[in-house]
C-alpha positions, 0 to 999 in steps of 0.5 A: 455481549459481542465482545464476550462472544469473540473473546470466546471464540478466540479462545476456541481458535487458539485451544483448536491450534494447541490441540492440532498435531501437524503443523506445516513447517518450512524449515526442511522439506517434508519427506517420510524420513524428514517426517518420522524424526520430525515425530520423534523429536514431537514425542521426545518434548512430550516425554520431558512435559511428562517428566515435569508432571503436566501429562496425567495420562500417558498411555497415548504418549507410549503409544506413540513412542511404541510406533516411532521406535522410541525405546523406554520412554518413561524408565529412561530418567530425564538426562536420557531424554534430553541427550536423546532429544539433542540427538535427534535434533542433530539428525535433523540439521544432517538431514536438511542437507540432503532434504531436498533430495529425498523430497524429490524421490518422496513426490516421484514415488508417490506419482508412481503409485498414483499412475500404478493405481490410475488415480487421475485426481492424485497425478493431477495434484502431485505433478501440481505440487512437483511443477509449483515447488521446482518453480519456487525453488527456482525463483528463490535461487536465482532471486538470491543473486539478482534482486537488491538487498532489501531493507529491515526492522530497525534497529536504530533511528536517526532524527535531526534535531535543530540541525544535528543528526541525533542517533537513537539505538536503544530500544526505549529510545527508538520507542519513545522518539518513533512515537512521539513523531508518528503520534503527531503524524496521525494527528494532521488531519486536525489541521483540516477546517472541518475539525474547527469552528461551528462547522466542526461542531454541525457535522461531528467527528465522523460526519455523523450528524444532521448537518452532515446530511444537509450539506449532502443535501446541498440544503445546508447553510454555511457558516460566514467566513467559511473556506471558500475551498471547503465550501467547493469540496462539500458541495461537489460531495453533494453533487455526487450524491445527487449523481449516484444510483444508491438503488444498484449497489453492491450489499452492504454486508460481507457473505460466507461465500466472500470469505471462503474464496478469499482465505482459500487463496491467501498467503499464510505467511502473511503478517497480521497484527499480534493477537494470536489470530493469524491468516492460518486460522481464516485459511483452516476456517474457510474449509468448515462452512460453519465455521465460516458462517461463525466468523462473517456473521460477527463481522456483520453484526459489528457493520450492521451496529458501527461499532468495534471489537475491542482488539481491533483497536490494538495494532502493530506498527512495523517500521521498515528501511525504504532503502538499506542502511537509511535510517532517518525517520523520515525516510523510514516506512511504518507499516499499520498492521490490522487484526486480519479479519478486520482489515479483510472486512475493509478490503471487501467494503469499501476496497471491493464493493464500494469501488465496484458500485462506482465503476460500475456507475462510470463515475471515477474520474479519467484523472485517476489512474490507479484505480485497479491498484497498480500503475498502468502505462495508458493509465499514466505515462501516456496520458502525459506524453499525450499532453506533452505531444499536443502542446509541442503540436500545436505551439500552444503555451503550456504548463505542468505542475508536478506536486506531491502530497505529504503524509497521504494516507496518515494526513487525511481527515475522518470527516472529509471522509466520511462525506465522501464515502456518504456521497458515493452510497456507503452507509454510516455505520459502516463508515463509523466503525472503519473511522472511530477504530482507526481514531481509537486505535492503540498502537504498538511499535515493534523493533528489531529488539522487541514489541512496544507493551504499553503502545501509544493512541491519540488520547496518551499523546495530544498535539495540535495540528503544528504538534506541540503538546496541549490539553485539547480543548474538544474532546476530538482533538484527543483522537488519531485521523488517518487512514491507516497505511496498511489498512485495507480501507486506506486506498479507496477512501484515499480515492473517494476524497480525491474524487472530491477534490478533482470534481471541485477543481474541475468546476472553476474550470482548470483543466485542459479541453481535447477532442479525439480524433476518430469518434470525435468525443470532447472531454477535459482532464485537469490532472494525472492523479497516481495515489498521492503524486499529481501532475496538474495540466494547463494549456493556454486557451486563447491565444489573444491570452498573454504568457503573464496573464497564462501563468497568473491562472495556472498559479490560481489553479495551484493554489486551489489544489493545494488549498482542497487537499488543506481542507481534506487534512494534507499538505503539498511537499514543496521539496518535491514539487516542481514544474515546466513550462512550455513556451515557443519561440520560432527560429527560421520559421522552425517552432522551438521550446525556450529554453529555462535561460529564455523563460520569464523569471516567474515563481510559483509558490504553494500555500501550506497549512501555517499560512506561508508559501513557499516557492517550487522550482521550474525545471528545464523542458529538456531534463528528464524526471521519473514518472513511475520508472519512466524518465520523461520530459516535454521537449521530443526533439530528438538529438542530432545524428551527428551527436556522439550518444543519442540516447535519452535519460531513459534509454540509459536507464534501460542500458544501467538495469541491464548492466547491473543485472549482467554485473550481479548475474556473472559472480552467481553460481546459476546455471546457464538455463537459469540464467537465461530464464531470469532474463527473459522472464524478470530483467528483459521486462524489466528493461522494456517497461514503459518503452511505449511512453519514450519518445526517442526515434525508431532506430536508437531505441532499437540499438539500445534494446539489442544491445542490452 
């Protein structure tokens, strides 16, 4: 029944759009003489449908022509009409030309009106419009010659297959290889113990289960021979639930008001999935409060029963180029694209209500540092260069590992999730139909060619967990895990089982204790958490403790947390995982970092999910690794003043952005003012972010900035 009424609703949605007769478009700029030929060429394709017969009345199309100074619009016969039609469209892309001009006099003559009248309203709204659209057109112009070239849609894929580069630039091809591989990467987080054995079977596909209560409970009996890693994560959900005030939360369901003063601010252009529901739709609904109320009272009915509209289990997979012209697969970016309303739903839950509910209850952990969406420079880099400085301090042998988990969002596994968002106070149904969507979703790869009709779901293309092909032996093992990239339910819930994974890595007691120094408050971080990428933080505590015994621990340390993302569904990268190692030696009294010539030859090794391990490599202290666009590194020493340069990896990183900038600015045809505005407002702080976190003395990093 509900799926009857939204279908009918869509159907109101896109009569409503057929029926309007002004759209905005942004090909020309609008003024009255771009508009009346706008009109002519809308009459002129009215005409030609009445020629095909599918007009009956046509009284108000003479009207119109009558008013738009179109002579004989039907005794003219058909030829007429289409060379009149050609015609006009000529006059249009004539007209482009000198668009803007006329759009400038249209706004100033419109102010002058408004002030002749004394219509504050109208010269509040026209200087508005006047200011907003010189400042685009300003930033557009200068964007053109500034800003990299991006990459776009694919039209070609490149895989390695047994070693051999193998190209694929057909479009069945590109479709039948691209989803065979996103397939299987949709299907990791089956790799996760909570989707095998009787545990799997106890808790459900979504934790959905009685036993799924009890381990939240901490009543619950694990089975033998359960992972130990497992059993920490599921217990320290439980003690998250335990510790979370469930009375002084956020309500479960999405308001009128939520969804007015959202659309109101929303981008238009802003793509969507392709089911004809675009944000233009929510945007002109968020002006009716009625229609507002039709569209949040369906989505609240589908949270409050946990179960899907069928089109929101159809999605658009865009594959784009992270970097122009690298088409390797794995290098490339797939883009999930949700029905709007859906993925508006997930932002307001989880992305919103429920991250509300947990900082307003301080219980997001200090390793996390992107919980308000964006990097910080206290959130991130500080908190490493503070680690860094107290080691280099005090002379205590330290360790960083760097690690990075593959597949983030794509990797995780719906059930580890489901009990950490239980944990934190959502409800299951809730959960469920954010899980079960994304588990059932279908979908659609588009190309540069085209759109993927028949799409791909788990249920067409079963893997195992190592990706081959089988018929599954449980009828979960046919389903997608994943968060979906692009979801807007994605970063919290990536955040929730994060949350798990810090709390029961802290409980075996990783981590770094310190002190500050003013209000004399103890606390112990274990890590730098940024979405997926992860500096872990060891620092010996005894110094009775020898640097073999040190290193053992910080490899016990590793391979927890590689073991608690295994369990959640992930996997660490070993080609993009590396570490340091702090160790002094004392010359003349003077203590001085060792050097990777001087350090012991100890491998560390990471776990992966088919039982091997595989070695990461120790980095020298004094070479410098990007951080969020920051190049840092632990050894602060700086360079001699009799040394020809000075200047640290980053400090040269800054001179490259500025004489790059330089190089592409010269060959522009941008006037001085904007010139100078492009730097001052895009490369200049372009330049200085993260000049707080290098650690080079006062007087080169002056130099620089000058110079620059």
């Amino acid at each position: 029944m509900h799926n009857k009424w939204d279908n009918e609703l869509g159907d109101f949605m896109a009569s409503a759009e057929e029926q309007c007769s002004k759209f905005k478009s942004c090909q020309i700029e609008y003024s009255p003489t771009v508009g009346l030929w706008l009109k002519r060429r809308s009459i002129l394709k009215w005409i030609l449908r009445w020629h095909d017969g599918k007009v009956p009345d046509s009284r108000n199309l003479e009207r119109a022509a009558r008013r738009n100074g179109i002579e004989s619009p039907l005794t003219s016969p058909r030829e007429d009409i289409e060379a009149r039609l050609v015609a006009c469209i000529g006059h249009l892309m004539e007209l482009r030309k000198i668009a803007p001009e006329l759009r400038t006099k249209h706004l100033r003559q419109c102010l002058i009106t408004a002030i002749e009248n004394g219509d504050e309203e109208a010269i509040q709204e026209i200087t508005r419009i006047r200011r907003k659209e010189c400042d685009r057109k300003r930033r557009m112009n200068i964007a053109k010659y500034v800003k990299p070239n991006q990459g776009r849609m694919v039209m070609a894929v490149q895989v390695d297959e047994n070693g051999t580069p193998v190209r694929y630039d057909s479009h069945d091809d590109i479709v039948r290889v691209v989803n065979s591989r996103i397939g299987q990467r949709y299907k990791l987080g089956l790799r996760s113990p909570l989707s095998m054995g009787q545990l799997a079977e106890d808790i459900g596909q979504y934790a959905e289960k009685e036993a799924a209560q009890r381990i939240l409970d901490g009543t619950y009996e694990f089975p033998e021979g359960t992972d130990e890693a497992l059993v920490e994560l599921l217990k320290e959900a439980a003690r998250i639930r335990v510790a979370f005030d469930t009375s002084n939360t956020e309500p479960d369901y999405v308001t009128v008001k939520d969804f007015i003063s959202y659309w109101k601010s929303a981008r238009e252009k802003t793509s969507s999935s392709d089911s004809g529901r675009h944000f233009g739709h929510y945007i002109a609904a968020s002006d009716d409060p009625e229609l507002a109320i039709l569209h949040v009272e369906s989505l609240n009915i589908a949270a409050r029963r946990g179960t899907a509209l069928d089109r929101w289990r159809s999605a658009l997979t865009v594959l784009l180029e992270k970097v122009m012209g690298n088409i390797l697969i794995e290098k490339l970016r797939a883009i999930c694209l949700l029905k709007a309303d859906f993925n508006w739903w997930l932002k307001m839950t989880f992305a919103r209500k429920m991250m509300s509910d947990i900082r307003r209850q301080d219980m997001i952990p200090m390793e996390q540092v992107a919980t308000a969406g964006k990097a910080t420079i206290d959130g991130t880099l500080m908190k490493q260069i503070d680690f860094f400085d107290k080691a280099n301090t005090l002379h205590i042998s330290a360790g960083m590992d760097s690690v990075d988990a593959e597949q983030c969002y794509d990797a995780v596994n719906h059930a580890a999730t489901s009990l950490g968002m239980q944990a934190y106070g959502m409800s299951l149904e809730q959960i469920c139909l954010y899980l079960e969507t994304m588990a059932n979703m279908i979908y659609h790869l588009k190309t540069a060619f085209e759109r993927d009709e028949q799409g791909f779901s788990g249920a067409m293309i079963p893997y195992d967990p190592d990706g081959r092909a089988l018929v599954p032996a449980r009828p979960s093992l046919s389903y997608f895990n994943g968060l979906g990239q692009g979801s807007g339910g994605a970063p919290p819930a990536w955040q929730v089982v994060s949350s798990l994974m810090i709390g029961a890595y802290k409980r075996r007691g990783f981590g770094v204790g310190s002190r500050t120094a003013w209000s004399g408050l103890v606390y112990t971080i274990a890590a730098i958490l940024f979405v997926d990428d992860c500096d872990l933080l060891h620092m010996l505590r005894d110094r009775s403790m020898s640097e073999e015994e040190f290193l053992r621990r910080k490899q016990k340390a590793l391979r927890l947390w590689a073991r608690l993302l295994q369990v959640t569904g992930g996997d660490l990268k070993p080609a993009k995982c590396f570490w340091y190692l702090l160790s002094y030696k004392f010359v003349n009294g003077v203590a001085r970092l060792r050097r990777l010539s001087e350090l012991p030859q100890y491998v560390m090794f990471v776990p992966q999910h088919d039982g091997t391990e595989q070695p990461i490599q120790l980095i020298d202290v004094n070479l410098a690794k990007k951080t969020l666009g920051v190049f840092t590194k632990p050894d602060s020493t700086p360079l001699p003043k009799t040394a020809k340069d000075r200047r640290t990896e980053h400090l040269k990183y800054m001179v490259d952005k500025g004489i790059t900038w330089q190089k592409r600015i010269a060959g522009s045809k941008l006037s001085t003012r904007d010139r100078w505005f492009s730097f001052s407002t895009q490369t200049k702080l372009s330049i200085q972010y993260g000049i707080e976190a290098i650690m080079d003395p006062p007087d080169v990093v002056t130099n620089v900035v000058v110079v620059v």
